[in-house]
Each structure stands twice: as C-alpha cells, then as structure tokens.
N, C-alpha and C positions, 0 to 999 in steps of 0.2 A: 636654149633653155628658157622657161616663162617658167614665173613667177610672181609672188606680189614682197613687195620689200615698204616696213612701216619707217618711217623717220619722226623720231623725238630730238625738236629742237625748241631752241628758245635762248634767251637772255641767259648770261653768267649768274647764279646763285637763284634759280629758278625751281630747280631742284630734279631739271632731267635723269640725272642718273638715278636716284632713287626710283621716277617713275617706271624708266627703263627694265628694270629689275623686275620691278612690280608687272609690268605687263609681258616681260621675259615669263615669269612663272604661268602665266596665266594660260597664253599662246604657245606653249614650246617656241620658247625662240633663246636665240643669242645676241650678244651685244655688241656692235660694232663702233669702236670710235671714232667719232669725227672730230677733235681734238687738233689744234697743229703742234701743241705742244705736249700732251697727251702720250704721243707717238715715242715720246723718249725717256732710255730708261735712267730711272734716279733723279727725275720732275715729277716728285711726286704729291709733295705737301704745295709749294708751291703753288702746283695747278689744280690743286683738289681733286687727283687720283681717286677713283675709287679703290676702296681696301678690298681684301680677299673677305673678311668677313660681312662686308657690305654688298657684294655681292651674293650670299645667300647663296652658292653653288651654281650659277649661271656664269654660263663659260663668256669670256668678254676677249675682244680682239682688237689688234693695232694699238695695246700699253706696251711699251716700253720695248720695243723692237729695233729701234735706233739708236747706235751710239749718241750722244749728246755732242762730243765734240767734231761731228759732224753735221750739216746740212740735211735734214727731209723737205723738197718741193711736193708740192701741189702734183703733179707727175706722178713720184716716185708711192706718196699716199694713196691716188686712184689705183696704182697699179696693185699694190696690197688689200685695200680694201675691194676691188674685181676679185682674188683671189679668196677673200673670208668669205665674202657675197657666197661664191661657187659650193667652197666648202663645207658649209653651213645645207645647203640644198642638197649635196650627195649624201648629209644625215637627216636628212626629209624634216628639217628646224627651219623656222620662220628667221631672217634678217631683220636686226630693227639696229639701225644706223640712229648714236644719237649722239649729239656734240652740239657748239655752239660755233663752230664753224664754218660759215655762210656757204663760206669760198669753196670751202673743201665739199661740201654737200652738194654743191652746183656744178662741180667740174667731175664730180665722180657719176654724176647721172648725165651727162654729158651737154650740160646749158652752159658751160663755162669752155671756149675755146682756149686750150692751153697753149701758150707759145715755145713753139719749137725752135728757140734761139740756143746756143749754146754762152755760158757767162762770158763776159768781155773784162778783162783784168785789167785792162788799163783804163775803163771806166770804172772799174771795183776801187782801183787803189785811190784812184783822185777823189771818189766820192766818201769810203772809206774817213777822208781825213775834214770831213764836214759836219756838224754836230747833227742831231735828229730833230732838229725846229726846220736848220738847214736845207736837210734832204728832205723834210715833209713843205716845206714851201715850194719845192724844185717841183716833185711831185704833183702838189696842188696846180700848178703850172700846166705843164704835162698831162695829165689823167684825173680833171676835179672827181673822176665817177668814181674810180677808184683810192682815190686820196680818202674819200667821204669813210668807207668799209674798210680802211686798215689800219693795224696798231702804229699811231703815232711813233709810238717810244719804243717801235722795233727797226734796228737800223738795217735787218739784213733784208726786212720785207722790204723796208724803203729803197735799198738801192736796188733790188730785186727789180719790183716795181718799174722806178726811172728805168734800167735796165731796156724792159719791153716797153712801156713807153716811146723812148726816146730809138727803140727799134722800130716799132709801127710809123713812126712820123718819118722815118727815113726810107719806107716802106720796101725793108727787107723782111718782115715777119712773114713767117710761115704760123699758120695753127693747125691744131691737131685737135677735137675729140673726143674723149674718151667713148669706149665702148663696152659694156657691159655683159658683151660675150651673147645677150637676147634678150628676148620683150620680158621688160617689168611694169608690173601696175605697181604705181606707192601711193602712198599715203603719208602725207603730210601733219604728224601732231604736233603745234606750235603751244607751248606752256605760256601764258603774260600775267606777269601779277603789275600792278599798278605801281609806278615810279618812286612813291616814297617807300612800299615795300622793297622794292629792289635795293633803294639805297641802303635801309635797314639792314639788309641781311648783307651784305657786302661790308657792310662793318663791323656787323658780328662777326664775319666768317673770319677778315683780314685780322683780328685779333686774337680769334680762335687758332689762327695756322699762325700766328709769330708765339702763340703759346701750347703749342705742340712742337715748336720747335723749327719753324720755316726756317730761321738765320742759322742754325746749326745745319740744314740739310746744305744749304748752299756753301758755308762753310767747307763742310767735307766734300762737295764735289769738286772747290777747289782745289783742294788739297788733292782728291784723284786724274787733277794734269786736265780741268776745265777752266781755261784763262779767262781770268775778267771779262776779255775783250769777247770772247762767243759768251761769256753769260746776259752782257750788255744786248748781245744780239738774239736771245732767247727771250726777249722782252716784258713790258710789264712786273710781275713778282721780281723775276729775278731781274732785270737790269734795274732796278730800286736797290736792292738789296744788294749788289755788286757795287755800287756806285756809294752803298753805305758802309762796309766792309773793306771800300778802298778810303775810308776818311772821306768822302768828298760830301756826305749827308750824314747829318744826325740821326739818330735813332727815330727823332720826333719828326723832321723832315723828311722822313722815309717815309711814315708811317701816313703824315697828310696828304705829301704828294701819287703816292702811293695808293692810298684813297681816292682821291681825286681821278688819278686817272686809270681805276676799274672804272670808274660810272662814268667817266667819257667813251670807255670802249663798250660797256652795255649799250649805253646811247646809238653808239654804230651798229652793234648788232641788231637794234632795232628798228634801226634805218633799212638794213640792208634787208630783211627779212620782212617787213610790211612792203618792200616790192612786189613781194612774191602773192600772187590771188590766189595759188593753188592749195595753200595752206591753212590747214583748218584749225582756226583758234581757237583754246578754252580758258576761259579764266574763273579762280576759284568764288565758292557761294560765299566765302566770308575772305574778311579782310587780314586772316592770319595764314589765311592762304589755303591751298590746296588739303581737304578734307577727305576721308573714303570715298563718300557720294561722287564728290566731282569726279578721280577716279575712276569711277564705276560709268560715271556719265562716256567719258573717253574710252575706256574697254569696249563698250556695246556698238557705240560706233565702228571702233578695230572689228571686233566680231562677223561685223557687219559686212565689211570691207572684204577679210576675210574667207565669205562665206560664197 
C-alpha cells in the first residue's frame, strides 16, 4: 500500500490536538495517537485526553484501548497504530499521527530499532527496589542518549530502559523494525512556541486539571484495583499525585514538584525532536500563540504535500 501519512508533533501544552482536529476537518483525515500514556483507558484528565466534544466528530484512535493496570511497550503501540494506519486508508481518510511521543513516532515509522528481548524478573525485582534518581543515574551510565529523551520519574521506562541497555552491552540484543505493511511519504508538522510560553501554559493547564478534578480521577482508579505502585509507574501526573494521596507529599509539594518536572520533560521533548532535520517547523506571528493565519500558513503547506 502507498500512501502519504501527515505527523503533528511538538512540545506538551503546544496545543497539537486542537490543531489536529482542525486540519482533520480540513483534509478528510483521522487522528491517531501518539501518546504513551494516551493509550490507556481512564488517563484522562491527567494527560489531557482529548474530549468527545473537542473532537468536533473526527474519529480519533489508540485512547483508551489498554487496561491501565497493565503494561503497553513501544512494540505492542506500533503494532496498533500499523493497524489504524491501514484502516484509516481502506476508508480512502488521510492518517495524521499526532502526540508528543518522540519515541513512539520513531519506532512506528521504523527509525527506531525495537529490542526483541523478552523482560528479565530478576533484574525487574532488584531494580524495582531502587528509587527513580536511582535507576535514572544507572541509566545515565548505561545509555546517556537515551537517558537524555525519557521521563525521569517513570520507573517502569527506567528499568525498561536499563533492561536493553544492560542487554546490548552484554551483546545478546536482537532488534527488530517496524514495518508499515508499504511506502509512506510523511510529513512532518512540528508546533514551538518559545520557552517562557510553554512554561505559562503548563501552569495554567496543571491547575486547570487539579481543578476539573485530576486528584479525584486518580483517586477512583484506585479505588478500581490500580495500585499505587503501577500508578507510580504511569509517571509524571500520576506518580505526583500517587505519592500525594499516599501522605508522602503535600498538596503544595505536589503541585511544585509537579510543575517542575512537566518543563523538564518538555525540555526533553525538545531535545529529542530538534534532532530530527526532516521536520518542519512553525511557530506562531504573535506571542499568545498560534492565530488562524498561522494555521492557514501550515494547511497550504499540508495541501501542498498532499497534492
């Protein structure tokens, strides 16, 4: 099968999904997530889910298709999103893959060699019992490239990680891949608003979502038989908010460290994503951000591509 598949990516609170949508109506297209935590159902406030009504009737794919107290890899995502890719094309609709997902974006168009290791438990459980400063110093050791592009304060990436790491140096790794079943053109639309907007709006958001209600959602997924300990490992939002909910941070100490480190992970998205040449950047004519014009600047292009 050929095809051309558009990618809307960029920084946390950049405002992909909005554009998403907006160029969904424009192109006959649908929406695909690139999300790693996106992917599961009942993370929704948390990770700033798009709503049914925010979607405007553009069909969106890869929310909430995984149980949460289970694991989705890198793997198990390409193999779903291969699958919307396809389906999406036998209703003759354009694909626009859009998330801030680096990793997941790279491995599904196949620039990311996935490792075909199977987990190792008794390196799980030793590492398991090391805090996440811990296993991101081990890591740093191991893999600086990769240490640089992952959430800190996700323990299950981290021993993940170490995991293949510590496979490679032993050099049992096999990789694999991905294949997209045939030739795609894409296109690359990368959103950047400049560093102190970013910061702004990540603090508007994170107060926005503790007052819609973020500490109750997590709340009740405890209560539906998601332990601490995998909330801990669903990272960022929720392992703040786990870790505040078990007494061991205040509400206020939630809420700064918590802050602090979205804009360390934007930082990495940013990192990881000015590697890439193939991607075409746009940033907005004013400093409150993206306007129709600019918009309209980015469609003509798509069009373009397209055509």
């Amino acid at each position: 099968m050929e095809g051309k598949i558009i990618i809307i990516l960029g920084q946390t609170a950049v405002g992909k999904s909005d554009f998403a949508v907006r160029l969904a109506k424009k192109i006959n297209g649908e929406v695909i997530s690139a999300d790693s935590r996106q992917v599961y159902a009942g993370l929704n406030i948390g990770t700033g889910k798009i709503t049914k009504k925010e979607m405007r009737g553009v069909r969106h794919h890869l929310l909430d298709v995984v149980d949460p107290r289970r694991q989705c890899n890198v793997a198990e995502y390409v193999g779903l999103a291969r699958k919307a890719i396809n389906d999406i094309y036998t209703r003759g609709k354009v694909p626009i893959i859009c998330g801030g997902t680096g990793f997941y974006i790279e491995a599904l168009l196949g620039n990311v060699a996935l490792p075909a290791i199977p987990p190792n438990p008794l390196l799980r459980k030793k590492l398991e019992k090391k805090s996440t400063e811990m296993l991101y110093a081990t890591l740093k050791k191991l893999d600086p490239k990769r240490a640089r592009a992952i959430d800190r304060h996700n323990p299950r990436r981290l021993i993940r990680a170490i995991e293949v790491a510590r496979s490679r140096q032993g050099g049992t790794l096999t990789e694999k891949r991905s294949d997209l079943g045939g030739t795609f053109n894409v296109l690359k639309i990368g959103l950047m608003l400049p560093n102190e907007e970013i910061k702004r709006k990540i603090t508007i958001r994170l107060f926005a979502r503790i007052g819609d209600g973020m500490i109750q959602e997590v709340k009740k997924l405890h209560a539906k038989g998601i332990s601490w300990k995998r909330m801990e490992k669903l990272g960022l939002e929720y392992y703040f908010l786990a870790r505040h909910l078990q007494g061991k941070l205040s509400k206020e100490e939630m809420t700064q460290q918590l802050e602090k480190a979205i804009w360390h992970y934007a930082k990495r998205q940013k990192t990881w994503f000015k590697r890439d040449k193939t991607i075409k950047w746009f940033t907005p004519s004013s400093v409150e951000g993206f306007k129709p014009k600019d918009y309209k600047k980015i469609e003509k292009a798509v069009k373009k591509f397209l055509t």
